[in-house]
C-alpha positions as CSV (number, residue, x, y, z in Angstrom):
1,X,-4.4,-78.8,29.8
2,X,-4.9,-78.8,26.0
3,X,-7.6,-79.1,23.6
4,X,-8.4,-82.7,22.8
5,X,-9.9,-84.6,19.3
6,X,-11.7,-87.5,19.5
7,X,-10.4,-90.6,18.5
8,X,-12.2,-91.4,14.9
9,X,-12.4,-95.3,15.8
10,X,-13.5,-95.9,18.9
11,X,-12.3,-99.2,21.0
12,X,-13.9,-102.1,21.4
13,X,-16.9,-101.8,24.1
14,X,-17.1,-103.6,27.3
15,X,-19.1,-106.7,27.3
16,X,-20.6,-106.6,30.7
17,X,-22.7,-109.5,31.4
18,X,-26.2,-109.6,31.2
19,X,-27.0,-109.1,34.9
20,X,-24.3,-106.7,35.8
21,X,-25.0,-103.5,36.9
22,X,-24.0,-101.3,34.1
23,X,-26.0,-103.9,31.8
24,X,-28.8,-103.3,34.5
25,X,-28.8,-99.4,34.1
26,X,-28.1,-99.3,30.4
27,X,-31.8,-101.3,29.6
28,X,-33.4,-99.0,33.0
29,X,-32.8,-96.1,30.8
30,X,-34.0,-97.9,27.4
31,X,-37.3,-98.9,29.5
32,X,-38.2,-96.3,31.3
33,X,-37.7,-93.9,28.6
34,X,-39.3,-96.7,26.1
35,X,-42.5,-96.5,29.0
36,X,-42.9,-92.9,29.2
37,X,-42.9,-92.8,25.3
38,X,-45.3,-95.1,24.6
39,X,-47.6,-93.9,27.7
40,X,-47.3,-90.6,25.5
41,X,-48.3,-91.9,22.2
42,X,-51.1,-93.4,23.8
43,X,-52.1,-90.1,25.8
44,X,-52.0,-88.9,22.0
45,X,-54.1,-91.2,20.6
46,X,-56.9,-91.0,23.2
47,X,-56.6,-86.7,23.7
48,X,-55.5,-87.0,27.0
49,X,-53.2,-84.3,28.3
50,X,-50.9,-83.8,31.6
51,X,-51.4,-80.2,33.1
52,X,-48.5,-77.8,33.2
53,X,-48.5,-77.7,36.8
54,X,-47.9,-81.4,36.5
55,X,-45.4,-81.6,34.0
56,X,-43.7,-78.5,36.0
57,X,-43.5,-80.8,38.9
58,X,-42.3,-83.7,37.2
59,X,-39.2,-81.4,35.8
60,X,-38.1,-79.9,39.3
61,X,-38.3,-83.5,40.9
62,X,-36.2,-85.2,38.2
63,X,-33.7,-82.1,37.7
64,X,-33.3,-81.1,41.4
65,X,-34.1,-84.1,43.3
66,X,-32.8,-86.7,41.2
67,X,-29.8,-85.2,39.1
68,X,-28.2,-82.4,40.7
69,X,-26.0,-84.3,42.8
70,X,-24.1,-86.4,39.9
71,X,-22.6,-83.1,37.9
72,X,-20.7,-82.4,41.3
73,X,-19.9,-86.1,41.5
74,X,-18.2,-85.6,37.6
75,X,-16.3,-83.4,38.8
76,X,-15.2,-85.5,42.0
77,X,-14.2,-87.9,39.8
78,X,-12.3,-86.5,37.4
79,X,-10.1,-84.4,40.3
80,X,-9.4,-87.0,42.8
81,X,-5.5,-89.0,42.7
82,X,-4.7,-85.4,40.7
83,X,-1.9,-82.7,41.5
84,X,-2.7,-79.9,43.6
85,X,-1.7,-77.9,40.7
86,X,-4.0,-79.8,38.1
87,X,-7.2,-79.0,41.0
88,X,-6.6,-75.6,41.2
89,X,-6.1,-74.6,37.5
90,X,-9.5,-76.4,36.8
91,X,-11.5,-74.8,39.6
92,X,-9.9,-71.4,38.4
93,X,-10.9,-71.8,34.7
94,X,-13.8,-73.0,35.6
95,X,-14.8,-70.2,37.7
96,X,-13.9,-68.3,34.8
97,X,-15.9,-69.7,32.6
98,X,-18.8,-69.9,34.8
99,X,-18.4,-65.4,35.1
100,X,-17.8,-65.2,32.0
101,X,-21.0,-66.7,30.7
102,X,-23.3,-65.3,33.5
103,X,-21.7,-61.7,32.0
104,X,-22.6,-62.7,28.4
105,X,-26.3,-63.3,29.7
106,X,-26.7,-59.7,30.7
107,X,-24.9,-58.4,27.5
108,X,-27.3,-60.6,25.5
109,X,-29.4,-62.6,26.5
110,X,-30.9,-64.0,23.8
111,X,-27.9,-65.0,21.9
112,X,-26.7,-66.5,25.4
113,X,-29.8,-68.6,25.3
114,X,-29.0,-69.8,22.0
115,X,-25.6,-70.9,23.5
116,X,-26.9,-72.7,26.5
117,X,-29.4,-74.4,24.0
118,X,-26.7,-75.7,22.3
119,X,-24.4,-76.6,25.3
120,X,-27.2,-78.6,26.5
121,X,-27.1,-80.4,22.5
122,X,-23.7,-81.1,23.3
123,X,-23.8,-82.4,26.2
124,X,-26.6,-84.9,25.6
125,X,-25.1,-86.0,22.3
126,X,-20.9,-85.9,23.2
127,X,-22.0,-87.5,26.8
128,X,-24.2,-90.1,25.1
129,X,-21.2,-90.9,22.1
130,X,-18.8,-91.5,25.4
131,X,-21.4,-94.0,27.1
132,X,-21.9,-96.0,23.3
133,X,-17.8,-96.2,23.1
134,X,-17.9,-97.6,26.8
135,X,-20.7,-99.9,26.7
136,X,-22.8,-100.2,23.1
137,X,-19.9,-100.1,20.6
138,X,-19.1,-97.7,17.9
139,X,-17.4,-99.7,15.1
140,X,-20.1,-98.4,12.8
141,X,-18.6,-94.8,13.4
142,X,-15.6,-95.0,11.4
143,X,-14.8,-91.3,10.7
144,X,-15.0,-88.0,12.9
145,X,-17.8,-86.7,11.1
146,X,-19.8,-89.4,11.5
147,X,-19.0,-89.1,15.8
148,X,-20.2,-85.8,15.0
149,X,-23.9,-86.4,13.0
150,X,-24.4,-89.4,16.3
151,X,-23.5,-86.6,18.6
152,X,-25.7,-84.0,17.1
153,X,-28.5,-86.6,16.6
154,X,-28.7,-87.3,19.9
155,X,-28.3,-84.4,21.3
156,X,-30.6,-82.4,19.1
157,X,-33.6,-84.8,20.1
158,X,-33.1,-82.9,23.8
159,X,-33.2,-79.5,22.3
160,X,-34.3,-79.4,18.4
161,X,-36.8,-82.1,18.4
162,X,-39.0,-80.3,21.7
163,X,-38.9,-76.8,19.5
164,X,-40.7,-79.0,16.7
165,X,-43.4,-81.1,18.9
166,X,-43.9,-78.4,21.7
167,X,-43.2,-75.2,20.2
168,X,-45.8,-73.2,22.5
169,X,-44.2,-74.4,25.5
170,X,-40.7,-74.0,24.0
171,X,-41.3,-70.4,23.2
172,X,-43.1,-69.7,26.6
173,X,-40.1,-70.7,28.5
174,X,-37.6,-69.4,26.6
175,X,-38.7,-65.9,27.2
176,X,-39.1,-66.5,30.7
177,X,-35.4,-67.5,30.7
178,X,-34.4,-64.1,28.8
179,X,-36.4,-62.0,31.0
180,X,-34.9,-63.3,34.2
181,X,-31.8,-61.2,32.9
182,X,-34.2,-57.9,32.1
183,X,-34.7,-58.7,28.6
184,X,-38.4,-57.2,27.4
185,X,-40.3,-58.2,24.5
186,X,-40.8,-61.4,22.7
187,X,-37.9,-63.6,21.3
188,X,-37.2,-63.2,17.8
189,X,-37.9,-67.3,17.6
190,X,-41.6,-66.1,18.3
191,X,-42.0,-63.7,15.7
192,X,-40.4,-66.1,13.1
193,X,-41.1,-69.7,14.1
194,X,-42.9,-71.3,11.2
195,X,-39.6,-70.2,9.5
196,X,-37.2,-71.4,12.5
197,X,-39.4,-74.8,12.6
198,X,-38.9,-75.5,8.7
199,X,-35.3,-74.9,9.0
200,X,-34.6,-77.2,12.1
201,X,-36.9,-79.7,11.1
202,X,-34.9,-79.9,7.9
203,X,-31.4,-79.8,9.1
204,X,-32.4,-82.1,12.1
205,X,-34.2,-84.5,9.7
206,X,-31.1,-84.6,7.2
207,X,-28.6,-85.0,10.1
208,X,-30.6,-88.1,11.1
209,X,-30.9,-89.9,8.2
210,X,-26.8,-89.1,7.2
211,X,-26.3,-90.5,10.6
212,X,-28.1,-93.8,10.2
213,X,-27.6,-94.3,6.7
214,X,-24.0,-93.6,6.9
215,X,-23.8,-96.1,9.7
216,X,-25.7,-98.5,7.8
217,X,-23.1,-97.8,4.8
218,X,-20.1,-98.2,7.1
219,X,-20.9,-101.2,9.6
220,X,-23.6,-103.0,8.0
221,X,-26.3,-104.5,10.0
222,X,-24.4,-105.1,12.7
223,X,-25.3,-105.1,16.7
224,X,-23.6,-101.4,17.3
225,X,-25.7,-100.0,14.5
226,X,-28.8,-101.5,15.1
227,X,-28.6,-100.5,18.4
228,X,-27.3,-97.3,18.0
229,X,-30.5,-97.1,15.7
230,X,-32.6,-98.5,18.2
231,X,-31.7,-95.7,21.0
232,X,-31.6,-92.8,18.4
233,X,-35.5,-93.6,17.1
234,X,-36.1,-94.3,20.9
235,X,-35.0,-90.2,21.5
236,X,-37.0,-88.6,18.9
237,X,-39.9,-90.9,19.8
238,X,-39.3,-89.9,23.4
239,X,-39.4,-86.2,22.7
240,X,-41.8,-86.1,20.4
241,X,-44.6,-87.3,22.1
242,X,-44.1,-87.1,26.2
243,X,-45.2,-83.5,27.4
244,X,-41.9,-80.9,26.7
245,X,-41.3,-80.0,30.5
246,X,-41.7,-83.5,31.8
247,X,-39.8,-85.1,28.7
248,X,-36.3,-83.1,29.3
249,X,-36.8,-83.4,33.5
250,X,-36.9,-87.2,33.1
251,X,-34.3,-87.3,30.5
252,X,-31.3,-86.2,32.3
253,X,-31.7,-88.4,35.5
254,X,-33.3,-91.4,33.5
255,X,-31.2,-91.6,30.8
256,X,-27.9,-89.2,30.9
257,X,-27.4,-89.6,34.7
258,X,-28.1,-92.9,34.8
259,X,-26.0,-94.2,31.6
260,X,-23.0,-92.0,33.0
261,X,-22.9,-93.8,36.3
262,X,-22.8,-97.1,34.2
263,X,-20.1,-95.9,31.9
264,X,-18.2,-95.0,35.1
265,X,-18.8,-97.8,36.6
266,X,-17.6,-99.6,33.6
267,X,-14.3,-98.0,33.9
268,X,-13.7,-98.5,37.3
269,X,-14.2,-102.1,37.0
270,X,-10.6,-102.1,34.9
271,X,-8.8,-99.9,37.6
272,X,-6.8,-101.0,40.6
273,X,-9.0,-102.2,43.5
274,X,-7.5,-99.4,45.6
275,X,-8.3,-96.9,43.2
276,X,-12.2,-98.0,43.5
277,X,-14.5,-95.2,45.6
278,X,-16.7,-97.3,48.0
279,X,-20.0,-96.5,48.3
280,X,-19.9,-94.0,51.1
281,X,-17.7,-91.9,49.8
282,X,-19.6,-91.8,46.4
283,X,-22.5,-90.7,47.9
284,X,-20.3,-88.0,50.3
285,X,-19.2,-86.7,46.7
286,X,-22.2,-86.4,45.8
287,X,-23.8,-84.6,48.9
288,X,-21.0,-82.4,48.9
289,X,-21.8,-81.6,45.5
290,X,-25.2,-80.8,45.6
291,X,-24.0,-78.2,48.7
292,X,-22.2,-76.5,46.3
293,X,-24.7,-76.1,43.6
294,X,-27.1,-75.0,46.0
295,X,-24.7,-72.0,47.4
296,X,-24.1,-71.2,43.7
297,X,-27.4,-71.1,42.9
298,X,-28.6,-68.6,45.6
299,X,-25.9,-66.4,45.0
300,X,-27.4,-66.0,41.2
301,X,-31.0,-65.9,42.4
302,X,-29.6,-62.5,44.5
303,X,-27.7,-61.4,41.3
304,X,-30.5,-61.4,38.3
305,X,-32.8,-58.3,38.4
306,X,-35.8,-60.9,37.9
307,X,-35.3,-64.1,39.1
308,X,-38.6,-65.8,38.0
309,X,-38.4,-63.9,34.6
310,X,-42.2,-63.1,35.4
311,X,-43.9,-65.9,35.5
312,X,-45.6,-67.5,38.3
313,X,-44.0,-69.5,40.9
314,X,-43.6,-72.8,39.5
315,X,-42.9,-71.8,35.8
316,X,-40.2,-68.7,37.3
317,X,-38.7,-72.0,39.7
318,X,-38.6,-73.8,36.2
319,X,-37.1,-71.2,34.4
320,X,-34.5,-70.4,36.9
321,X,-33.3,-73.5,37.6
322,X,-32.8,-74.5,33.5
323,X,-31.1,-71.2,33.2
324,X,-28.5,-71.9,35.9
325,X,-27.9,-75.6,34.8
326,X,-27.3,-74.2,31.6
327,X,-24.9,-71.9,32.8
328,X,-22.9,-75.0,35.0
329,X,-23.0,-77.0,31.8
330,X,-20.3,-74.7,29.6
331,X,-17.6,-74.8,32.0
332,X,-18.7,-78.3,33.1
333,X,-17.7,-79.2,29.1
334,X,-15.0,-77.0,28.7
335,X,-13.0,-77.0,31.2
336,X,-13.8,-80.7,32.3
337,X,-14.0,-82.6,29.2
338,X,-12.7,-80.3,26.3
339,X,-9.5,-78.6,28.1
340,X,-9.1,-81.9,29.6
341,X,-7.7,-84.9,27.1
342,X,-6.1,-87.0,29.7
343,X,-9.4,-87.8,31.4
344,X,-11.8,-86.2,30.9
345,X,-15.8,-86.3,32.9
346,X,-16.6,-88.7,29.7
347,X,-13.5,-90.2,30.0
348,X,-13.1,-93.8,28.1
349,X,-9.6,-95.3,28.2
């Protein structure tokens, strides 16, 4: 396995037909997302708020219930019709990976956070470019750093765009997070986040307009851009205005999950019929998967000193849980997408 670089013009998208099933999930994810963000600005406009227990809830249904399963099913995916050989080198470096960064945690926390922050921007925004090059169309991306700005765009409205509308929340669980590894004393975001604020607000806010403009500049008004556009302004929308906790739960089963199984989906429809997984055995993957995680997951609940980080039940179950999908989600780029240019967990042909 080598490093990979993406392709600076992407190919043509599939035209599925209006009714098809990867047509079908693309606009699910457009609408609900679209839903929950005006329900928020409305919530806004007449001061009505959804408690944290709530919003708590919400996040542990959508991020446990809903998308565990798939990141085990990425992986199922991208190993099967593979050489013994291939399979064992990737679990290996993956394992690796996955130590290493649990090790970095208890070295530093804090700058580990800032990693799995931006992990998490990656994956929304490199995961989200793969799905537009499958299904939406990226003619208006002509250059690698303009892949880059529509990857850090939509990534950032996971991560940077929450810090900006929530920042109370943000703060509060972030320091949970730390303390789970025996950190004490508040985040140096805390004690400088006016500052921290201006200076994401601006680079984020910069980054989005070079990403539009320069797709405007490139591709003109065409369909890719405006809907590209359309999506993007959907994101910030969505982020900015539907509760923090219950925004990024949703997120990744409503929209990343759900436009991944399309783009796969996509792609299968091009392979060999034998080649196809039925449905059983998609769903098999899938349970097997989720086994996995689970028996990962308690083996780091015994391992941190402070497994709730010291919050209550719910918000030290929130916590947790964000911290250990972050830690799954290095590796799970890495070593499946990165170290991988022949196909990849995003994989396009």
């Amino acid at each position: 396995m080598a490093t990979s670089t993406a392709s600076s013009v992407s190919a043509p998208p599939r035209q599925a037909p209006a009714q098809s099933p990867t047509a079908l999930a693309v606009w699910g994810s457009r609408i609900t997302l679209g839903a929950l963000a005006v329900g928020g600005i409305l919530a806004a406009l007449l001061d009505v708020s959804l408690s944290m227990e709530a919003q708590m809830v919400g996040y542990l249904i959508g991020m446990v219930a809903l998308n565990l399963p798939h990141g085990g099913y990425e992986h199922f995916e991208n190993l099967r019709h593979r050489r013994v050989s291939f399979s064992l080198r990737y679990i290996v470096l993956y394992l690796a990976f996955l130590i290493g960064f649990v090790g970095f945690f208890f070295v530093a926390p804090v700058v580990a956070l800032g990693l799995a922050f931006s992990t998490a921007v990656i994956k929304g925004g490199h995961g989200g470019l793969k799905v537009m090059d499958a299904l939406c169309g990226t003619e208006h991306l002509q250059s690698s750093w303009q892949r880059g700005l529509a990857a850090f765009v939509r990534g950032g409205a996971v991560m940077l765009v929450p810090l900006l509308a929530w920042p109370g929340v943000y703060v509060t669980f972030s320091t949970y997070m730390v303390h789970i590894f025996g950190a004490a004393g508040p985040l140096p975001l805390a004690t400088r986040l006016a500052d921290v604020q201006v200076a994401v607000g601006t680079v984020y806010g910069l980054a989005l307009v070079a990403h539009l403009g320069g797709g405007l500049y490139t591709g003109g008004l065409s369909r890719a851009w405006l809907t590209d556009a359309a999506e993007t302004t959907l994101l910030v929308v969505y982020f900015t205005f539907v509760p923090m906790m219950l925004a990024v739960g949703l997120y990744f089963p409503l929209w990343y999950t759900l436009r991944q199984t399309a783009r796969t989906t996509a792609v299968a429809s091009d392979a060999p019929a034998p080649d196809r997984l039925s449905l059983p055995l998609t769903w098999a993957a899938m349970v097997v998967g989720a086994l996995v995680t689970f028996g990962l997951m308690a083996g780091f609940y015994v391992l941190v000193p402070n497994p709730l980080g010291g919050a209550g039940l719910l918000g030290g179950a929130v916590a947790f849980y964000t911290i250990f999908v972050c830690l799954l989600a290095l590796p799970h780029i890495v070593v499946g997408e990165w170290l991988d240019p022949t196909r990849g967990i995003w994989y396009v042909p």
